[in-house]
SETI-753402 format. One record per residue: residue number from 1; residue in three letters; y, x, z of N, C-alpha, C in turn. Coordinates in pm, 1 decimal. Each point is the difference from the previous one (the first is absolute). Example, Ala and Ser with C-alpha at 12.3 -4.5 7.8 and 13.67 -1.06 7.14 Angstrom:
drennu;padren;n.Y;n.X;n.Z;ca.Y;ca.X;ca.Z;c.Y;c.X;c.Z
1;ALA;-569.0;1319.0;780.0;119.0;-89.0;0.0;120.0;90.0;0.0
2;SER;105.0;-35.0;-72.0;119.0;82.0;6.0;109.0;-77.0;73.0
***
This chain:
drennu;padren;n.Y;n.X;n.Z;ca.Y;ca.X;ca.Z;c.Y;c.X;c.Z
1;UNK;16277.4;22010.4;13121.7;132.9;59.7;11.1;89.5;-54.5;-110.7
2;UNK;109.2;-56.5;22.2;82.1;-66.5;-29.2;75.6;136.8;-127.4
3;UNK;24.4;-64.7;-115.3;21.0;107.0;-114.3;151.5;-12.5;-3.7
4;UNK;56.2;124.1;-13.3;191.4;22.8;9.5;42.8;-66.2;-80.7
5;UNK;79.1;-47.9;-28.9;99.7;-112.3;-91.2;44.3;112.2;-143.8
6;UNK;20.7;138.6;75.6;25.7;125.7;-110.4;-91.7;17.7;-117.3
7;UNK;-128.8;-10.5;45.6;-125.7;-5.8;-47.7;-82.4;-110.3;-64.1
8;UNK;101.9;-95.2;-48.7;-37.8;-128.3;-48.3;94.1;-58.5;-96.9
9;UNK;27.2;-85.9;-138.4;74.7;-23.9;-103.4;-77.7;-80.9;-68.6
10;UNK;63.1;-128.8;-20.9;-75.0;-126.0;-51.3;73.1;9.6;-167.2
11;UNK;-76.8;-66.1;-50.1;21.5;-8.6;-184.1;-88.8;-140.6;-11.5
12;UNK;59.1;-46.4;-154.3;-49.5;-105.1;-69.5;-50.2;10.2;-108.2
13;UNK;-125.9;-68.0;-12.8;-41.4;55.7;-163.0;25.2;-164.6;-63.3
14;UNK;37.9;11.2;-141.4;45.7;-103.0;-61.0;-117.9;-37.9;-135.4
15;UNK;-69.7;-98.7;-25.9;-58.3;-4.4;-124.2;7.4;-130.6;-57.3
16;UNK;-28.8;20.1;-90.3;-5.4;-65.4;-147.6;56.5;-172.0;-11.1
17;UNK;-75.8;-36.0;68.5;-49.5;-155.1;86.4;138.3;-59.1;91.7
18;UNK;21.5;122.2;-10.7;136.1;-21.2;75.3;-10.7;-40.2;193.1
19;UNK;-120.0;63.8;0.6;-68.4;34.7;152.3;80.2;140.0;45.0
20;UNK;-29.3;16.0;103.0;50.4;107.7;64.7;-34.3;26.7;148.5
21;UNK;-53.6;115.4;44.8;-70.3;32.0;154.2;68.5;97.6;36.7
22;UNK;-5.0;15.1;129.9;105.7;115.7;57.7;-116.0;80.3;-3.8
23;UNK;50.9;114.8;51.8;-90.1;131.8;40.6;74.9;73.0;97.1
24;UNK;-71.1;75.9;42.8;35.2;108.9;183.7;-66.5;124.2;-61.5
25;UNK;87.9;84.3;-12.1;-15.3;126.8;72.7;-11.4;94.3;42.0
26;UNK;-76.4;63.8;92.7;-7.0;54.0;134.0;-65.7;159.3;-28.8
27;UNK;88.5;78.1;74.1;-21.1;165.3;-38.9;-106.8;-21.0;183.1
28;UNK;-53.2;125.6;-58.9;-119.5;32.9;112.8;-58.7;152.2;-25.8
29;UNK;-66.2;48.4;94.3;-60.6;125.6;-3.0;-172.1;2.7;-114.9
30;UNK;74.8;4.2;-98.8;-108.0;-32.0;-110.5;87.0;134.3;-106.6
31;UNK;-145.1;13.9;-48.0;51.4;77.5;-142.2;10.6;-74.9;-154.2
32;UNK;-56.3;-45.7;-10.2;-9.2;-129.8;-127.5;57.6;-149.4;-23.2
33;UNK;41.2;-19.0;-63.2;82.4;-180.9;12.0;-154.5;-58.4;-39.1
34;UNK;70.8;-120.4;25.8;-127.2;-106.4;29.3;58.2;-161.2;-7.4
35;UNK;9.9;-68.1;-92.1;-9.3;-154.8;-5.1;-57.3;-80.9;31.1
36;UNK;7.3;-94.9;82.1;-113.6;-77.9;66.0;54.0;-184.6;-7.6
37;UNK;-83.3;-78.6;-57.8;25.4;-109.8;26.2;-123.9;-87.5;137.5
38;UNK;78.7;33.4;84.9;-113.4;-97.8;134.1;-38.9;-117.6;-83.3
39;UNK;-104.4;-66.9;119.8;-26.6;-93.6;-24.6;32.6;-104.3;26.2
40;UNK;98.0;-3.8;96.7;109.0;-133.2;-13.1;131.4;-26.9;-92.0
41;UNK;30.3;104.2;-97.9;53.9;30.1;-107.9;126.6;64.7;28.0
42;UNK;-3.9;120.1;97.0;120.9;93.9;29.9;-35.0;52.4;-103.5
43;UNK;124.4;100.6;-59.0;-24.6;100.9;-136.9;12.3;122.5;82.0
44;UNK;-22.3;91.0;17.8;63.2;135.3;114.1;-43.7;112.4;-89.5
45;UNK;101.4;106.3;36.4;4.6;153.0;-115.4;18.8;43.2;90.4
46;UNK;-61.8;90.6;48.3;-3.0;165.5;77.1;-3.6;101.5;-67.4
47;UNK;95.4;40.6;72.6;27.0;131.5;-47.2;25.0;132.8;86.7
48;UNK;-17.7;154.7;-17.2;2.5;73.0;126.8;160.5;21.2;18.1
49;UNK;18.5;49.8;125.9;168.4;-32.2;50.8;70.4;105.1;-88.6
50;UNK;-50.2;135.0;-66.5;90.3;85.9;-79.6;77.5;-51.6;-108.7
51;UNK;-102.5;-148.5;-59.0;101.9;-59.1;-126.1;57.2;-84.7;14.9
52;UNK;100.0;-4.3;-118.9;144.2;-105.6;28.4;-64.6;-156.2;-8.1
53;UNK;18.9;-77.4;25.6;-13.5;-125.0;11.5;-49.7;-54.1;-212.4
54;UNK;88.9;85.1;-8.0;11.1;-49.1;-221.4;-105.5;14.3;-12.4
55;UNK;-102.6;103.9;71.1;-170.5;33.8;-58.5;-40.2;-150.4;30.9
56;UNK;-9.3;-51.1;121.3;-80.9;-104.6;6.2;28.3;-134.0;-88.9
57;UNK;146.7;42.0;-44.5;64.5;-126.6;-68.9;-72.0;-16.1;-131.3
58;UNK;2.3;115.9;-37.5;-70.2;31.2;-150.7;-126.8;-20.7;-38.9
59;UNK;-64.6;-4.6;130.0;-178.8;28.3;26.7;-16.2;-204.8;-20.1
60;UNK;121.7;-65.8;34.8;-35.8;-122.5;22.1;3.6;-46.4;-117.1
61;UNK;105.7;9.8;-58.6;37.9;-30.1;-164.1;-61.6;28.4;-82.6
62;UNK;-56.8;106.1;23.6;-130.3;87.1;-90.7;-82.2;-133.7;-23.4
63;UNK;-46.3;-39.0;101.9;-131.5;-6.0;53.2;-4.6;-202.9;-23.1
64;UNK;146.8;-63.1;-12.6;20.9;-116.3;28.3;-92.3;-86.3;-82.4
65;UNK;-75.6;25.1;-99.5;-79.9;-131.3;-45.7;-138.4;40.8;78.8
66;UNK;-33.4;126.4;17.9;-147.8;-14.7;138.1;12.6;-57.7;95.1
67;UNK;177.8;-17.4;97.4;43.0;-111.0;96.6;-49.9;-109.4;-33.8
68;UNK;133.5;-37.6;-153.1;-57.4;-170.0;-1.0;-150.8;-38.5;-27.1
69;UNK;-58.2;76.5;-84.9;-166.0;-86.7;-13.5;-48.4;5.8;185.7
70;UNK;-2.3;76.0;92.4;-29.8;18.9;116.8;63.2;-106.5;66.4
71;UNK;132.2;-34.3;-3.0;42.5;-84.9;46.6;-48.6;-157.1;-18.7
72;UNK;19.9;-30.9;-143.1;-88.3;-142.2;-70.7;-139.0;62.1;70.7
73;UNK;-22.1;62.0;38.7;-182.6;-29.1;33.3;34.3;-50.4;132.1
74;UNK;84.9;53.0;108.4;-18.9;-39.2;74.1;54.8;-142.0;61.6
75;UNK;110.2;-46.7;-83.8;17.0;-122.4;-19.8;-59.8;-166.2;-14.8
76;UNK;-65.4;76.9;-91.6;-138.4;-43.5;-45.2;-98.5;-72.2;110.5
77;UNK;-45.0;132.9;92.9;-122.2;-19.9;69.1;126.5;-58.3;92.7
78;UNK;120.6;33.6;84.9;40.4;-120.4;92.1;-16.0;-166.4;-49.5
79;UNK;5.3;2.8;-75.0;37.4;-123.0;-100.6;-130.4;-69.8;62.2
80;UNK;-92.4;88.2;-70.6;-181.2;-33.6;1.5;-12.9;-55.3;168.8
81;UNK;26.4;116.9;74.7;-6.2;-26.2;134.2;54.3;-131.6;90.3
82;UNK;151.2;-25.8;-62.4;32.5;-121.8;62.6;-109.9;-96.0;-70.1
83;UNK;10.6;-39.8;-116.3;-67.1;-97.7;-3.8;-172.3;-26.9;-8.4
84;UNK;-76.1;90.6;43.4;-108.7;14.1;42.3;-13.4;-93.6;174.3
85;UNK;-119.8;-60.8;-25.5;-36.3;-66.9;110.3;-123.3;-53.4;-6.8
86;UNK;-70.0;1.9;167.3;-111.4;16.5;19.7;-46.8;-168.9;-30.8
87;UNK;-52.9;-48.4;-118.1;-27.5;-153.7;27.1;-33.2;-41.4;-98.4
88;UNK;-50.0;-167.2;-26.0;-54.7;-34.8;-137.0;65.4;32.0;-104.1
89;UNK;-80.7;60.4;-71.5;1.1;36.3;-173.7;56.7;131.4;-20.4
90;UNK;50.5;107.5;110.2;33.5;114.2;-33.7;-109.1;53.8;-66.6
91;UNK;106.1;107.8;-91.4;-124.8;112.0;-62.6;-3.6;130.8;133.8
92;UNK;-145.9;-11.7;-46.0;-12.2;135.8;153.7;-122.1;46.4;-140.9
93;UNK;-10.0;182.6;50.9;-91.2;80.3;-17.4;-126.2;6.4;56.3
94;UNK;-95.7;92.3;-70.0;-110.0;0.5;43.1;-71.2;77.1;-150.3
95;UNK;-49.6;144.2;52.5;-33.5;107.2;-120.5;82.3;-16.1;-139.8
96;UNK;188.2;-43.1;29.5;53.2;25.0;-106.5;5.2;-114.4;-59.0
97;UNK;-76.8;-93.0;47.5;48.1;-116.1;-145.0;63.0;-76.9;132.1
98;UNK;84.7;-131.4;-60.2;28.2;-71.1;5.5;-89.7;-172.0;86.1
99;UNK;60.1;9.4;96.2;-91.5;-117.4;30.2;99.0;-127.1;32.7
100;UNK;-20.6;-97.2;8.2;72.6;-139.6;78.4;-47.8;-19.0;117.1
101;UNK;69.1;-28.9;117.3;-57.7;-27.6;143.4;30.3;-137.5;1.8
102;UNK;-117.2;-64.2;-12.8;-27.6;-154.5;86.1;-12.8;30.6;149.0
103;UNK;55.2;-139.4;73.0;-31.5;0.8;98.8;-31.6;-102.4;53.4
104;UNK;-121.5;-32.1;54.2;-80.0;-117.0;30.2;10.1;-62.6;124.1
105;UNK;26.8;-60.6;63.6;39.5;-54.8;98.3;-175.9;-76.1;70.6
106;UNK;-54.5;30.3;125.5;-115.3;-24.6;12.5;21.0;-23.4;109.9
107;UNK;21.6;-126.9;84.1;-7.3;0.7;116.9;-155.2;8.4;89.2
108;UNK;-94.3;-12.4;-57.5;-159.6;29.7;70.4;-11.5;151.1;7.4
109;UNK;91.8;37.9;-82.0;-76.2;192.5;28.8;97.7;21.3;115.3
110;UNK;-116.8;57.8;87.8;112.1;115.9;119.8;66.6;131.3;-66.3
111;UNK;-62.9;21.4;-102.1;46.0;111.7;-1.5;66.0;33.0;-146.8
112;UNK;60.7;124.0;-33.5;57.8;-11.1;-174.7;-105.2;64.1;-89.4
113;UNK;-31.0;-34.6;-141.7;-77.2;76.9;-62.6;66.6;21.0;-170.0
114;UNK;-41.9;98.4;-88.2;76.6;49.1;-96.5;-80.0;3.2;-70.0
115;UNK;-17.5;-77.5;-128.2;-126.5;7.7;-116.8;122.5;51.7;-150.6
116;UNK;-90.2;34.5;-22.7;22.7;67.3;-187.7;-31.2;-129.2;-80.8
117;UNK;87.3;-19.3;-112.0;-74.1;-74.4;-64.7;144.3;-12.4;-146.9
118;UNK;-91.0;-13.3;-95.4;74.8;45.1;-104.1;109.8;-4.2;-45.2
119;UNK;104.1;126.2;25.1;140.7;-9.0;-22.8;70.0;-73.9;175.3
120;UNK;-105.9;-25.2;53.9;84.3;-53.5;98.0;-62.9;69.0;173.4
121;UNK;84.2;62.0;65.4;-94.0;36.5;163.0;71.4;-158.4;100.0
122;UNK;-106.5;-40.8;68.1;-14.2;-139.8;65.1;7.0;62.8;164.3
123;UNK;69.9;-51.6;56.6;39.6;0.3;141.0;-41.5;-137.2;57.8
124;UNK;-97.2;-75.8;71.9;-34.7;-74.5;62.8;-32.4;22.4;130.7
125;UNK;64.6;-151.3;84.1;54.8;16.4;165.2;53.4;-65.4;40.3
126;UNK;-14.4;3.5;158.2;117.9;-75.1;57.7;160.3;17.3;-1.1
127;UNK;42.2;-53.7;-111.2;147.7;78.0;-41.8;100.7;-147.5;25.0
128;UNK;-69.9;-88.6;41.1;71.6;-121.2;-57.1;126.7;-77.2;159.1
129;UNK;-53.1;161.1;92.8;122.0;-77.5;115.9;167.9;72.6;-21.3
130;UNK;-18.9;148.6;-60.2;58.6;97.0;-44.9;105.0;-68.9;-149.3
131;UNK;123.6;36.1;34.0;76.0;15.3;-137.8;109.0;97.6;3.2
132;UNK;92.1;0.4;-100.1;45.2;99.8;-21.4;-12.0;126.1;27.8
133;UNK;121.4;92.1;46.7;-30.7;112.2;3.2;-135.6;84.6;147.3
134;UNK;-12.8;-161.3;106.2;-151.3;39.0;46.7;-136.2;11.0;-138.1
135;UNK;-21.8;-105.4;-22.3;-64.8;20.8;-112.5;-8.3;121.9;-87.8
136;UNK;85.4;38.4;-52.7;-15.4;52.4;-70.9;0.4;166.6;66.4
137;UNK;31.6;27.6;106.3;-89.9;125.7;98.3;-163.7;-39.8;60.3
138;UNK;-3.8;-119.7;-17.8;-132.2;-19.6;-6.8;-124.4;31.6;-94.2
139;UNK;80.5;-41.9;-158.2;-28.2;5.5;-129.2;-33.6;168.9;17.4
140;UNK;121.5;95.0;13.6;3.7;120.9;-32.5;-120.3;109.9;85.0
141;UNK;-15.8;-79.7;131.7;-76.8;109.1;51.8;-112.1;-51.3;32.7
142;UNK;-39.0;-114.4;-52.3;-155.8;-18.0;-68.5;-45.8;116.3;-141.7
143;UNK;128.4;-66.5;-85.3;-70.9;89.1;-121.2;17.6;182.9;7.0
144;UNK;71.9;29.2;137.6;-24.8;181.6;-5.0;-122.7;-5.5;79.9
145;UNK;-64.5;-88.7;61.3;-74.5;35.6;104.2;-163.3;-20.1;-143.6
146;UNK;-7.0;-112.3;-61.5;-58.7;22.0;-126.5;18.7;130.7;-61.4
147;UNK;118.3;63.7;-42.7;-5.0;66.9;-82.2;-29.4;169.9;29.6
148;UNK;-6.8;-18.9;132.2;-16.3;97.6;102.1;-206.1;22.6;-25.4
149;UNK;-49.0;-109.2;1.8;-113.4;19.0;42.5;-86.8;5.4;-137.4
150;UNK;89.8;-59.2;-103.1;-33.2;37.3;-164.1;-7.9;131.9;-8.1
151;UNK;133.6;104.8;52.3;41.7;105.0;-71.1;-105.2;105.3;117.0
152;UNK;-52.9;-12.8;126.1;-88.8;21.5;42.2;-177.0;45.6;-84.6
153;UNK;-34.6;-89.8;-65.1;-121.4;22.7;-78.4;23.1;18.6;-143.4
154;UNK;148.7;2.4;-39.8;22.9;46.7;-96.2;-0.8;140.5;-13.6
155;UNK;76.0;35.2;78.7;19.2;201.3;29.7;-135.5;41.4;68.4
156;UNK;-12.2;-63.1;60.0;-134.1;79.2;49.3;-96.9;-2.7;-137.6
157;UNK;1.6;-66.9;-92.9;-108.0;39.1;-69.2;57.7;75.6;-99.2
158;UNK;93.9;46.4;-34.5;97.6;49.8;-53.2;-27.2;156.8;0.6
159;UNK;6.3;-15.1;156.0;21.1;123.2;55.0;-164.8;45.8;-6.4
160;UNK;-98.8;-81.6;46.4;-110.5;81.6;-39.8;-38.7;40.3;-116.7
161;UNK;36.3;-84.3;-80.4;-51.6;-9.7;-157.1;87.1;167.7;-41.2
162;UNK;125.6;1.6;61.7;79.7;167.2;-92.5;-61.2;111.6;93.2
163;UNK;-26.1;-40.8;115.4;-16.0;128.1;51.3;-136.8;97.2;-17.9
164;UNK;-104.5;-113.2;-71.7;-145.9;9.3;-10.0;85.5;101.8;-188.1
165;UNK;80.9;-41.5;-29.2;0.1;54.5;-162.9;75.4;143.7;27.4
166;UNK;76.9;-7.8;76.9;92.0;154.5;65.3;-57.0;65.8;71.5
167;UNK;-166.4;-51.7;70.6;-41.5;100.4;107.7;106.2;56.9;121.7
168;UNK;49.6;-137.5;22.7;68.5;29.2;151.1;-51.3;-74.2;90.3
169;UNK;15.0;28.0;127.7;-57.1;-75.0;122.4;169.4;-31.9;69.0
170;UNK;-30.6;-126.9;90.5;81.0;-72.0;71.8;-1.7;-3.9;110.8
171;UNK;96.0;-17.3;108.3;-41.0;-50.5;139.1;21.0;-162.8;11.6
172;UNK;67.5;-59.7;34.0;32.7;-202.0;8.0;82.6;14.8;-97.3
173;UNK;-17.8;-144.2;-22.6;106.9;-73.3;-140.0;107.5;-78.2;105.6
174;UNK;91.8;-17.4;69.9;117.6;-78.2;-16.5;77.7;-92.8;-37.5
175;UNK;16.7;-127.9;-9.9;64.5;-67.2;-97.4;116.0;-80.2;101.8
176;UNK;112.3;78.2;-66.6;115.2;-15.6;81.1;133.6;-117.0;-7.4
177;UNK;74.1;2.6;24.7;125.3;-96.8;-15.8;114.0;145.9;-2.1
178;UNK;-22.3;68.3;-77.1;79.8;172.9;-36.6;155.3;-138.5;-60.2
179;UNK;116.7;68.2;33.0;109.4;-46.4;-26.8;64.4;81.3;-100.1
180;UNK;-78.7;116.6;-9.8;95.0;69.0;-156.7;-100.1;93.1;-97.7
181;UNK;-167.6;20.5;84.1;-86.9;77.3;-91.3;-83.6;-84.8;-41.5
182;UNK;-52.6;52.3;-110.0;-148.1;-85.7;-76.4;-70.2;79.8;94.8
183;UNK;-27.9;101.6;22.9;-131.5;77.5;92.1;22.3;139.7;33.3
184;UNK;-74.2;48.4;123.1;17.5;116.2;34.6;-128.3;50.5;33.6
185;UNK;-25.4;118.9;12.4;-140.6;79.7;78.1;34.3;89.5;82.2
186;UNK;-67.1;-4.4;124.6;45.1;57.3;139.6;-76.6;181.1;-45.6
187;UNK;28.8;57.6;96.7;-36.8;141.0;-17.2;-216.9;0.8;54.5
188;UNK;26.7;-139.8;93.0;-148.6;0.8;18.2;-116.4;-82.2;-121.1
189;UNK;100.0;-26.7;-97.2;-58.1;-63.3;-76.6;-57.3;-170.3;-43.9
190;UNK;99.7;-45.5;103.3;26.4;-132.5;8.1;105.6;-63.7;-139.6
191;UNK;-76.7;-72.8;-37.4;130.7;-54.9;-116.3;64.3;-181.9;40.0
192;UNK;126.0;8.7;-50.0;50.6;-116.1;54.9;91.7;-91.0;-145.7
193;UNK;-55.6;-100.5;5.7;44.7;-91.4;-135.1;85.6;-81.5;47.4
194;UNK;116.2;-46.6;-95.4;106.8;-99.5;-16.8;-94.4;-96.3;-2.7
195;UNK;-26.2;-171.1;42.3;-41.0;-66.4;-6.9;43.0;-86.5;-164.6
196;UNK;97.4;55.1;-8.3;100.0;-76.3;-115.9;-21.5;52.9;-139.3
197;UNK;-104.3;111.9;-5.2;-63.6;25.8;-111.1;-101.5;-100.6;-63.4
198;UNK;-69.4;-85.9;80.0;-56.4;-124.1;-40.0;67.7;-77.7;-144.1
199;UNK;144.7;38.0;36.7;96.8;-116.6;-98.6;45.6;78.2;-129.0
200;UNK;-29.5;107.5;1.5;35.7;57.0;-158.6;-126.3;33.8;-49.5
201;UNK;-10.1;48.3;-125.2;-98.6;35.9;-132.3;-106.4;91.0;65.9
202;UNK;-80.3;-36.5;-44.8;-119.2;129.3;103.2;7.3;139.6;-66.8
203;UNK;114.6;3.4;-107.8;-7.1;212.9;-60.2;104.5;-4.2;73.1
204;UNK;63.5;-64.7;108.5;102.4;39.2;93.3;-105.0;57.4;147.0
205;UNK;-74.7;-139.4;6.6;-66.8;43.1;159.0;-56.1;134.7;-17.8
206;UNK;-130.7;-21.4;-113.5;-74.1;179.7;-82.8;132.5;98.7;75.2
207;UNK;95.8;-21.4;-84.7;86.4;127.0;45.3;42.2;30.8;88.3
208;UNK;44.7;-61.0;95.8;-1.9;20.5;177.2;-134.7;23.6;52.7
209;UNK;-113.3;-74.9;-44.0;-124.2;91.6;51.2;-23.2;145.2;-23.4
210;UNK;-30.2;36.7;-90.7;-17.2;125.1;-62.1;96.7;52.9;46.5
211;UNK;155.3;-14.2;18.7;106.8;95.0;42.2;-63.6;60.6;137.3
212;UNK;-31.1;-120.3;55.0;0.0;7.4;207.8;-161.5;113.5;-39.2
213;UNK;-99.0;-75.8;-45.1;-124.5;103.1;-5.6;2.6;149.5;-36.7
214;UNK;130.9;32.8;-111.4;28.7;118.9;-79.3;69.9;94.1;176.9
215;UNK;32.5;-103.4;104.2;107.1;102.9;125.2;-126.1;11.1;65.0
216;UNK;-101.8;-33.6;-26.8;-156.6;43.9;97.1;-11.3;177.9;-22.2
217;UNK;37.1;42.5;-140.9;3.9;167.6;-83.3;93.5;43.0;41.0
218;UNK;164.7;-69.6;-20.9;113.7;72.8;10.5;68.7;-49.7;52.1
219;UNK;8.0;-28.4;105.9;123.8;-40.2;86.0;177.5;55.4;0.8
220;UNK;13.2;-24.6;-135.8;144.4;-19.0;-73.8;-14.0;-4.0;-78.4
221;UNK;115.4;27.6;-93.0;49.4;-82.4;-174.0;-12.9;137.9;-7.3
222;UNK;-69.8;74.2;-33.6;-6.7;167.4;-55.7;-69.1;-103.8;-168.8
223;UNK;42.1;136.9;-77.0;-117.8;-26.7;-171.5;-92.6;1.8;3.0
224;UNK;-85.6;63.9;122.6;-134.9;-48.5;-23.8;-2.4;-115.7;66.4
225;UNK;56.3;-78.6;66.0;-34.2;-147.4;11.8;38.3;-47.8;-68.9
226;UNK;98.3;-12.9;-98.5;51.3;-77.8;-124.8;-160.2;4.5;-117.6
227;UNK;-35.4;107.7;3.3;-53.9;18.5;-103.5;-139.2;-32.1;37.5
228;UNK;-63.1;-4.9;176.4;-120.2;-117.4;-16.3;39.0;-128.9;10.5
229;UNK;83.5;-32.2;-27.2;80.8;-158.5;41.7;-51.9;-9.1;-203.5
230;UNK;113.0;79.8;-39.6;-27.2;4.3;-173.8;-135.2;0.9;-40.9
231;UNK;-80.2;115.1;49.2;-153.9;-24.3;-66.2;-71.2;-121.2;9.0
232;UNK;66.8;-134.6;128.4;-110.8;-120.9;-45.8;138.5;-87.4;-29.0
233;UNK;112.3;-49.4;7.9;59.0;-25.4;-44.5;125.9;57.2;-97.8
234;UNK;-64.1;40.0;-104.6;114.1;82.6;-120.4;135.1;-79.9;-19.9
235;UNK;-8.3;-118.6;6.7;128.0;-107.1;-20.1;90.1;-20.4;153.0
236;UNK;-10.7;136.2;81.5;12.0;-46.4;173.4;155.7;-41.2;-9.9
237;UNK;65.5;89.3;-83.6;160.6;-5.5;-32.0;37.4;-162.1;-58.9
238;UNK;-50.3;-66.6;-26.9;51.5;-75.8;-87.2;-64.8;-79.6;130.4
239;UNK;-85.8;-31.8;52.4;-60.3;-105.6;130.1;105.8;11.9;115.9
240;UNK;46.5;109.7;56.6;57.4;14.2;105.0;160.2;-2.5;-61.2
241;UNK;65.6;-34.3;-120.4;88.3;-50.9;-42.3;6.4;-165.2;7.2
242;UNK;-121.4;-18.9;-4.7;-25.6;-183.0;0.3;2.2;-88.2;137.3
243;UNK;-63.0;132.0;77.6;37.8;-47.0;139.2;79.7;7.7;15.8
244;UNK;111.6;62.4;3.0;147.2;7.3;35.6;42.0;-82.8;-35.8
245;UNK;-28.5;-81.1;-110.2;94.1;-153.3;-57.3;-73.1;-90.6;46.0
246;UNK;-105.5;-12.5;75.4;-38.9;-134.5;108.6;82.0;9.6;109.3
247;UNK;24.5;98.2;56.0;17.1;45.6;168.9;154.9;-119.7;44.1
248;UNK;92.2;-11.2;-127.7;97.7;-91.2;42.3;-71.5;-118.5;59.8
249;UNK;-65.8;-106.0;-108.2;-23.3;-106.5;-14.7;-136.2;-19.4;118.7
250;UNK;-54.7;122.9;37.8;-155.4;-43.5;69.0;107.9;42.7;180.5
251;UNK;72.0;48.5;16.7;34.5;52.0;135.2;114.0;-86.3;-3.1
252;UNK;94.7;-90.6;-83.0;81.0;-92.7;21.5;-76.5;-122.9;48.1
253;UNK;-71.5;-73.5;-40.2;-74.5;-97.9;-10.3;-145.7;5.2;112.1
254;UNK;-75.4;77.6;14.4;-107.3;23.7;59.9;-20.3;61.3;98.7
***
């Protein structure tokens, strides 16, 4: 539903740098204001329809250097994003560090294969009829289909190894192509993994395991699930802060 023109008032926030972003906005059936920078870098202030437009103005100005660092982040990762590409010598992930992708050109293999090897993951294949941007969708969904079948025997042992220490039981493991979760657990007890946990620090993956195993007890964010989430991971606050600063760079790119 299309929002009244009455119910809407654009502003500019001005800083330092001599940058400057607009902002919107928009009264709604809410009791609390609320600042939000999306992720394509709208700034938007809601506010409920009883207050004057000046509340939200104020809430922005307040608030204008949490905009700009939010904003430079997301700048940032577009930046990252354009010039990211699937092909020789990119840096690509894999448990958090840093790797270089060779890519080997093999016309005798039928088929593609992906070796480890120090500081560098090796893509060898028939790549050599393919260029540009074919190629390089070639490049890309070799190495998810690798990284798919890595992050496969990665979580699964993951997942047995925490659940044997928490005394929980499971139904299937999952390993998904999820477009906005690290993992979920069904009410029957099925758990389902981001495949893309493969590519960050393993006290990131730990913590999406243990989260999804902790909804086997409590199926919601109540304190007692915080607090068996806390009893095997005490640092859970500071991990699930860390994931949040991959999620640009691993869901732009991957």
């Amino acid at each position: 539903m299309p929002v009244n023109k009455k119910e809407k008032e654009e502003g500019l926030l001005s800083f330092e740098d001599g940058s400057s972003y607009p902002y919107e906005i928009i009264k709604s059936d809410r009791r609390t204001m609320a600042l939000q920078v999306k992720k394509g870098g709208e700034v938007v202030v809601r506010i409920p329809k009883g207050l004057p437009f000046r509340s939200g103005h104020e809430l922005a100005q307040k608030n204008k250097s949490w905009v700009y660092a939010h904003m430079k982040g997301i700048q940032a990762s577009l930046k990252n994003k354009e010039e990211f590409h699937w092909e020789e010598g990119a840096k690509v992930l894999l448990l958090g560090k840093s790797y270089i992708l060779r890519v080997v050109p093999d016309s005798w293999r039928k088929s593609f294969r992906v070796s480890i090897r120090e500081g560098e993951l090796i893509l060898a294949g028939p790549v050599g009829k393919q260029a540009g941007p074919e190629l390089e969708m070639v490049i890309k969904e070799v190495m998810k289909q690798f990284y798919r079948q890595e992050a496969r025997k990665y979580l699964e042992k993951k997942t047995v190894g925490w659940a044997a220490d928490m005394k929980i039981g499971y139904g299937r493991i999952a390993v998904r192509d999820q477009a906005t979760r690290w993992g979920s657990c069904s009410t029957k007890g099925n758990l389902n993994f981001n495949w893309r946990l493969v590519l960050l620090p393993e006290e990131l993956a730990d913590y999406v395991v243990v989260h999804e195993l902790a909804h086997r007890i409590h199926m919601n964010h109540s304190k007692e699930f915080w607090g068996l989430v806390e009893g095997k991971l005490p640092n859970y606050r500071l991990r699930r802060k860390l994931l949040k600063r991959y999620e640009e760079e691993v869901y732009g790119n991957y």
